[in-house]
C-alpha positions as CSV (number, residue, x, y, z in Angstrom):
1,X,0.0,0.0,0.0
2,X,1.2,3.0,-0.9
3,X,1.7,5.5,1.7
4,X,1.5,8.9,-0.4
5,X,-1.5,11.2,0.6
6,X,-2.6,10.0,3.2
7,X,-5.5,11.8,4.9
8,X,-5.3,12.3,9.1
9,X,-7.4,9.4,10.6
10,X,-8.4,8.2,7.5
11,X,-9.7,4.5,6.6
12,X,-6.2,4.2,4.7
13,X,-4.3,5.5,7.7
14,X,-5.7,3.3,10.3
15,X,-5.1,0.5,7.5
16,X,-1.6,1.7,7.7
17,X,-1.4,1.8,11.1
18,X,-2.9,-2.0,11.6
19,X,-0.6,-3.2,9.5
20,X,-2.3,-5.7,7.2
21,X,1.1,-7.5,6.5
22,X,1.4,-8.8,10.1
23,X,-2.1,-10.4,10.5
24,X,-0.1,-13.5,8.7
25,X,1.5,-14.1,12.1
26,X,-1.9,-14.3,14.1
27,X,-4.1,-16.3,12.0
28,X,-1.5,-19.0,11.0
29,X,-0.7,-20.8,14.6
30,X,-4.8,-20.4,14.7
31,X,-4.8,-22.3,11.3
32,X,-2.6,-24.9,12.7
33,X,-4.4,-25.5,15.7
34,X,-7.7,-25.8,13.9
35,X,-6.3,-28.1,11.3
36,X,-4.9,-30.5,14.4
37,X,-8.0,-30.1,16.4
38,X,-10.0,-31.3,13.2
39,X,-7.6,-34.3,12.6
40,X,-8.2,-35.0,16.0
41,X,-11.8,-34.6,16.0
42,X,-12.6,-36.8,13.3
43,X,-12.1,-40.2,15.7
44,X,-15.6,-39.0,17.7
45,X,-18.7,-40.3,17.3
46,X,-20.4,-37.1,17.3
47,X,-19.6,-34.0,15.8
48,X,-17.3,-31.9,18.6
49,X,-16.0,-29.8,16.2
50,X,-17.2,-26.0,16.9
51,X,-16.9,-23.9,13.9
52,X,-18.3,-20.7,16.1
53,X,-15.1,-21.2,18.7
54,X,-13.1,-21.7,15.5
55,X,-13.8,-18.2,14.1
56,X,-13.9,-16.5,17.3
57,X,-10.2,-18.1,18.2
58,X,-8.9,-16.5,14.7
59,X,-11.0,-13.4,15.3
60,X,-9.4,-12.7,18.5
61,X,-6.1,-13.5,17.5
62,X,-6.6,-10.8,14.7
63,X,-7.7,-8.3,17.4
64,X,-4.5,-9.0,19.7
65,X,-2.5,-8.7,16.5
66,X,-4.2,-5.3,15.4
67,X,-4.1,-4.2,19.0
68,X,-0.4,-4.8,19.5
69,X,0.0,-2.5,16.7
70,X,-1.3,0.1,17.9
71,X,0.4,0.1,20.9
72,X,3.6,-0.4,19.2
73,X,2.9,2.4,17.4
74,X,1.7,5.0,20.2
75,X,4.5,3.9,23.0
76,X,7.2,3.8,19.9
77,X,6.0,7.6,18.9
78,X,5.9,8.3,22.7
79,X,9.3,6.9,23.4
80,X,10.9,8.9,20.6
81,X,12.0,5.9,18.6
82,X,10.8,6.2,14.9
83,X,13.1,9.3,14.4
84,X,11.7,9.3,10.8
85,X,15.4,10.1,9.6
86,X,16.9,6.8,11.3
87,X,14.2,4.5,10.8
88,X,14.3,1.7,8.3
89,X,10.8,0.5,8.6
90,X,8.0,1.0,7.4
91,X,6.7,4.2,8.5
92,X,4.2,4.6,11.3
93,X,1.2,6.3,11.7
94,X,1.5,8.2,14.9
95,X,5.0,9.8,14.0
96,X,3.5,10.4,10.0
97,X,0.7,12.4,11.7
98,X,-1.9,10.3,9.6
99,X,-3.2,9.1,13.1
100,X,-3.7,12.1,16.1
101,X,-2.1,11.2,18.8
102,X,-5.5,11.0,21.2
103,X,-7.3,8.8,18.4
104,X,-4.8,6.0,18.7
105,X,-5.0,5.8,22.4
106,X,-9.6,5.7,22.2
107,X,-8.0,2.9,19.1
108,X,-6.2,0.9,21.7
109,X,-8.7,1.2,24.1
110,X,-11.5,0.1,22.0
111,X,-9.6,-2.4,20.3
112,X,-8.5,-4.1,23.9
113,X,-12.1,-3.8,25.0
114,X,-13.6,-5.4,21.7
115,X,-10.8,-8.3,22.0
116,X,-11.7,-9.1,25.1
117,X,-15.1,-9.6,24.0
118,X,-15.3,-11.3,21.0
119,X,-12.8,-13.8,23.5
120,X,-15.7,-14.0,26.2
121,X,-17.4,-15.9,24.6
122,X,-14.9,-18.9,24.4
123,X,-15.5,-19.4,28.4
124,X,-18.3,-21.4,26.8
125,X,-16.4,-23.9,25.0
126,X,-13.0,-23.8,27.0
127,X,-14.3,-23.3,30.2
128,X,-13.4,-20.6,32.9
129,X,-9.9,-21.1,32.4
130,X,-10.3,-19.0,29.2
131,X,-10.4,-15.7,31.1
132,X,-6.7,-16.4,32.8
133,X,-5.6,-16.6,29.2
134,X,-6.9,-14.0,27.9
135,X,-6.1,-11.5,31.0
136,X,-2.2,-13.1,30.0
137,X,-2.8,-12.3,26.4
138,X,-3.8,-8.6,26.8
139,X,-1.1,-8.0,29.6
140,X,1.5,-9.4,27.5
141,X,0.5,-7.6,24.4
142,X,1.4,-4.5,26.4
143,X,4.1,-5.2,28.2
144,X,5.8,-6.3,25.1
145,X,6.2,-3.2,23.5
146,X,6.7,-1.0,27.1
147,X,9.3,-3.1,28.8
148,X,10.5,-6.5,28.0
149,X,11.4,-6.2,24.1
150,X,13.9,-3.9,25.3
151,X,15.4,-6.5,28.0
152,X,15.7,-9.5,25.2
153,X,12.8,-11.0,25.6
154,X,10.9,-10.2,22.3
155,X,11.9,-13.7,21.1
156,X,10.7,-15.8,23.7
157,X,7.5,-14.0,23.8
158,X,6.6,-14.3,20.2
159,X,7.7,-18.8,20.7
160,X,4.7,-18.7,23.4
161,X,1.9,-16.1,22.3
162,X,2.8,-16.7,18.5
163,X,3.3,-20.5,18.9
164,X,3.1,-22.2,22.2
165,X,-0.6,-20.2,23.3
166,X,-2.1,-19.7,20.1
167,X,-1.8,-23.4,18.6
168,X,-2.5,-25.2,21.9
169,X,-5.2,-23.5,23.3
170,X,-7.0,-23.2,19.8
171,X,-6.9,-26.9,20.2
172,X,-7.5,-27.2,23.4
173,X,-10.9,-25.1,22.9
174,X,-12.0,-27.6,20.5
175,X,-11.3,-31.1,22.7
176,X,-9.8,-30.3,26.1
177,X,-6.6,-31.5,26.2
178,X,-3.4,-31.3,24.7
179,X,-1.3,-33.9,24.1
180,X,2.7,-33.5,23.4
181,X,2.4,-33.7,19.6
182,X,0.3,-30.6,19.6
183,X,2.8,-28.9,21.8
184,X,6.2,-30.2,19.8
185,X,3.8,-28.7,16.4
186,X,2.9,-25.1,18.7
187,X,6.7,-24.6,19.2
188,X,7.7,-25.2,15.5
189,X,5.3,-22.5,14.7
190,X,6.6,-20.5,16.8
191,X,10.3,-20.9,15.7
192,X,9.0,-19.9,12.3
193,X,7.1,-17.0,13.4
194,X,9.9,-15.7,15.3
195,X,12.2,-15.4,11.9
196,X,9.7,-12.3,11.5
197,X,11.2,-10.5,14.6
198,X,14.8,-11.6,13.8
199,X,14.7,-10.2,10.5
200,X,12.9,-6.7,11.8
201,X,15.8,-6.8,14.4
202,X,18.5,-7.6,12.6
203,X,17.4,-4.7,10.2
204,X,17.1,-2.4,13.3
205,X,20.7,-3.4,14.9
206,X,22.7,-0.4,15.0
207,X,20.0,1.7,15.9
208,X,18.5,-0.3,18.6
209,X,22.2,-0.4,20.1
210,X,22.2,3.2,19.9
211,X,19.1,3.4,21.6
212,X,20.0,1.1,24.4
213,X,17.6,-1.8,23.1
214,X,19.1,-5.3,23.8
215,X,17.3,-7.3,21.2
216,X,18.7,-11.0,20.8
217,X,20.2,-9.5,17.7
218,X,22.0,-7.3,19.1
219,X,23.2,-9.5,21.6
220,X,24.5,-12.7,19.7
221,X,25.8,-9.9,16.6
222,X,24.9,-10.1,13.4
223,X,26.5,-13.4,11.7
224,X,25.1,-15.3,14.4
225,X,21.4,-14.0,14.0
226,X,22.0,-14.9,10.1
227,X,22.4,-18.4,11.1
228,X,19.9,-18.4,14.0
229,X,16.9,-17.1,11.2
230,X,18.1,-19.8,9.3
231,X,18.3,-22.8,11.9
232,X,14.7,-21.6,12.9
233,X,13.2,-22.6,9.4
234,X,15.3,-26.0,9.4
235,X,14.2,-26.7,12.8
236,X,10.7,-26.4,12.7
237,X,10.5,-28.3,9.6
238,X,12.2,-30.7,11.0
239,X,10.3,-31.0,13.9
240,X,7.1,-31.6,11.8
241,X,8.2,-35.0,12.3
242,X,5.8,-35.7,14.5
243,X,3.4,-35.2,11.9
244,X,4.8,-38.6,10.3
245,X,4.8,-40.1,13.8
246,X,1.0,-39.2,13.7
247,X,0.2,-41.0,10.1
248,X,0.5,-37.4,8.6
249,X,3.0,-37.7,6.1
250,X,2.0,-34.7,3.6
251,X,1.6,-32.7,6.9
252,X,6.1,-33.7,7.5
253,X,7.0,-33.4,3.7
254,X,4.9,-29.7,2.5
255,X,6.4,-27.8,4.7
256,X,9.7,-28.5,2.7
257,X,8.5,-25.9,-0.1
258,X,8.5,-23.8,2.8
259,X,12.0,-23.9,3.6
260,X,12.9,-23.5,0.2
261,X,11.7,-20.5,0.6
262,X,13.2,-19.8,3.7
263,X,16.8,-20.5,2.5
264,X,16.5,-18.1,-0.7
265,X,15.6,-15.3,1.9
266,X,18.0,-16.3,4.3
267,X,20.5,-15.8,1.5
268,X,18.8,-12.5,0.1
269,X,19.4,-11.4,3.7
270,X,22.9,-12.0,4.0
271,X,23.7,-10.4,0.5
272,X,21.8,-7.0,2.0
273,X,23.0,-7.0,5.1
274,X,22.3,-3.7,6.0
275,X,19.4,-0.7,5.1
276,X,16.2,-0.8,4.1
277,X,16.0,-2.9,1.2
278,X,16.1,-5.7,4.2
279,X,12.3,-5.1,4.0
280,X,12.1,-6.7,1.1
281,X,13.3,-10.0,3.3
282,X,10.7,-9.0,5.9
283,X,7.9,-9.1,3.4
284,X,9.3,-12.7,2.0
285,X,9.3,-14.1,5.7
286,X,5.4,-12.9,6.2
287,X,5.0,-14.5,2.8
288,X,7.0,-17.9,4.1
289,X,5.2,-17.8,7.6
290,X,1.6,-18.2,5.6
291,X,3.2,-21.1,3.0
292,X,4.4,-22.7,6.2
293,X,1.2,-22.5,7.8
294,X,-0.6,-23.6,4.7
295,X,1.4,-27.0,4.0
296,X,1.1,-27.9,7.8
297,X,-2.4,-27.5,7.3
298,X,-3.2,-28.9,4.1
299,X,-0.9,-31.8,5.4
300,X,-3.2,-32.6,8.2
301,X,-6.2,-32.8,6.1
302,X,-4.9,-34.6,2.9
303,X,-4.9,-37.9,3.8
């Protein structure tokens, strides 16, 4: 989308400002929970599939997603850290002026509250234990961008509420329980997810050093977080495994195309190396992240 003209709190501003790009991560650990949870399903009697909790797990998901945005967008433009002439990213609403300042906190607000309850009604299907997780999920969301993405945490975080949470509870919704497969399948997606934030950070390195922002990037150095983006695509491919295990061969062998993928970028990435043509890798790795999810979950359901 091009980000010319852009009228203040405009529908193509707040478009901007929810970045549309991103959603990818949200709805694809949902995808692969479903597509496990359907599997799984299948061996009942009855139908206990719920196609209602199904939606409202990937419409919440979406929320968080937009929702974590937005508040990366107001605290960022708050902070002081999308100086328009350091930043390499995409450019953000708050800091472009297409979004006032006051509208993007009623945004968050409202976005948190409608979250919350298009969740509520998954107490229903999940039981009370549902409001716990989603108390963790909104709490998180925040303290992401506030506090512990500057203390090197970002990457764990994204493993458990882009991987771990997402994919298990989804499944958990829809049978109650989880069994180990279902957990070894939420981390893998969460290793892929997580090549999304290496890639932002490793883009971001010299100016989050600046800033005093200890990403795991900036940590480990560069030619070490080259070769930890690529070990997380061969890893979680690796660990579909368990798929076979399961019966699921397809589910084991599609996700292949996705590290094909995965390599070419990784290689685009070293070849940059530095500026903001690395967005063009950051794009690919949103592209990658839905193939992957796509090829677990066709896997699961061609048989």
């Amino acid at each position: 989308m091009k980000e010319d003209n852009v009228i203040q709190d405009s529908l193509k501003a707040w478009l901007l400002a929810a970045r549309p790009k991103t959603l990818t991560g949200a709805a694809v650990p949902v995808l692969i929970g479903l597509a496990l949870a359907w599997v799984d399903t299948r061996s009942y009697v009855s139908d206990v599939f719920s196609w209602t909790a199904a939606l409202l797990c990937m419409a919440f998901a979406l929320l968080m997603q937009i929702d974590a945005n937005f508040i990366n967008d107001f605290f960022d433009y708050a902070r002081g850290n999308d100086d328009t002439d350091r930043r390499l990213g995409p450019l953000r609403a708050c800091t472009q002026g297409w979004v006032k300042v006051e509208s993007m906190k009623r945004a968050i607000a409202a976005t948190t509250i409608l979250a919350c309850l298009v969740g509520l009604p998954l107490i229903w299907f999940g039981g009370m234990e549902m409001i716990m997780i989603g108390i963790i999920c909104v709490v998180f969301c925040f303290l992401y961008t506030t506090h512990l993405s500057y203390i090197g945490m970002g990457d764990v975080l994204v493993v458990i509420f882009f991987g771990v949470v997402p994919v298990c509870i989804t499944y958990y919704i829809q049978l109650h329980t989880c069994t180990w497969q279902v957990f070894i399948a939420s981390l893998a997606c969460g290793l892929v997810i997580d090549g999304l934030l290496i890639i932002n950070n490793y883009r971001d390195r010299d100016n989050d050093r600046e800033d005093g922002k200890k990403t795991l990037v900036v940590e480990i150095g560069a030619e070490a977080a080259e070769w930890l983006y690529l070990s997380l695509g061969i890893i979680a491919v690796l660990a579909g495994i368990v798929f076979w295990l399961n019966g699921h061969v397809l589910a084991f062998i599609l996700p292949f195309l996705y590290l094909m993928l995965h390599i070419l970028t990784w290689q685009k990435m070293r070849r940059i190396n530095h500026g903001r043509q690395l967005n063009e890798c950051l794009g690919e790795t949103a592209r990658n992240m839905l193939v992957y999810g796509l090829c677990v979950a066709l896997g699961l359901l061609l048989i």
